[in-house]
C-alpha positions in Angstrom: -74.2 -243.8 30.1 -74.3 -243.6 33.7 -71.5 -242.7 36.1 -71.2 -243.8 39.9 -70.2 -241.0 41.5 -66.2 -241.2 41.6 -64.0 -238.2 41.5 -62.2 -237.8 38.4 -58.1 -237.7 39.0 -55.7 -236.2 36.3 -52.0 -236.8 36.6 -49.9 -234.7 34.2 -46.6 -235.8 33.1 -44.2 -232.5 31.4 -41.5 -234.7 30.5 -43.7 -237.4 28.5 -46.5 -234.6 27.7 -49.1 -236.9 28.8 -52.3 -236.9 31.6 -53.4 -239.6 33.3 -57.0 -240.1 33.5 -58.7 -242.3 36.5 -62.3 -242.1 37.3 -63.4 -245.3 39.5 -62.2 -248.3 37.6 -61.8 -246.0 34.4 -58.7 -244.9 33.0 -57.4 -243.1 30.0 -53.8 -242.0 28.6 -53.9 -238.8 26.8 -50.9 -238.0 24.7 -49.0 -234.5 23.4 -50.4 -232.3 26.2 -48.7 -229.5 26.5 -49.5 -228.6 30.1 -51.0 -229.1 33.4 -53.8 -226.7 32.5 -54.2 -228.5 29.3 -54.6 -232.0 30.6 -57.2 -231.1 33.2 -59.6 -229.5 30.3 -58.7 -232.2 28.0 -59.3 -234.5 30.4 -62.6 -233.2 32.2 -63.8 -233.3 28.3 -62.9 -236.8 27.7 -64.2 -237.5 30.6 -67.8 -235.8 29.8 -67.8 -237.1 26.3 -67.0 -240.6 26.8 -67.9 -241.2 30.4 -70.8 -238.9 31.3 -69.0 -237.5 33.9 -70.3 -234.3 33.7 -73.7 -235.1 32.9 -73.5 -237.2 36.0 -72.6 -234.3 38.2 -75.1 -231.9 37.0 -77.5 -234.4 37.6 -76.3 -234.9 41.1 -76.2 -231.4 41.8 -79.8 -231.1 40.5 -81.0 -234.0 43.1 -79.3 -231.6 45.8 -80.9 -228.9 45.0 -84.3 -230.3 44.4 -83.8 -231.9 47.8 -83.1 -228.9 49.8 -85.8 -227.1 47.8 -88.3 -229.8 49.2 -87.6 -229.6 53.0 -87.8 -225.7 52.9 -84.6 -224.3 52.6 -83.0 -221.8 50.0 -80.8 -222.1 47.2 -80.4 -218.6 47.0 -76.9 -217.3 46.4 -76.2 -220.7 45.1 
């Protein structure tokens, strides 16, 4: 499935234990997360699983790369 190229936005709640999910018009409502940290890897995984968010980025960083490869500069260090 392909992705436009949105950022993906997490929005942790503590005192319901849920995250907020919100990638272009997407959206998602994890439940019983137990923190900040949590939601974010729960949520970029959701987000790769269900979305293709990350498959999406790699991609993108891929066209970057094959780009600046192709006008003569280096990806080194990258």
């Amino acid at each position: 499935m392909n992705m436009p190229q949105h950022h993906l936005n997490v929005q942790y709640d503590p005192a319901s234990r849920t995250a907020l999910l919100q990638c272009g018009p997407r959206s998602k409502v994890l439940r019983d997360v137990a923190t900040s940290a949590e939601a974010e890897r729960l949520a970029h995984r959701f987000a790769e699983r269900n979305w293709g968010y990350g498959e999406r980025a790699a991609q993108r960083n891929a066209e970057a790369r094959d780009m600046t490869q192709s006008i003569g500069g280096s990806t080194a260090g990258h």
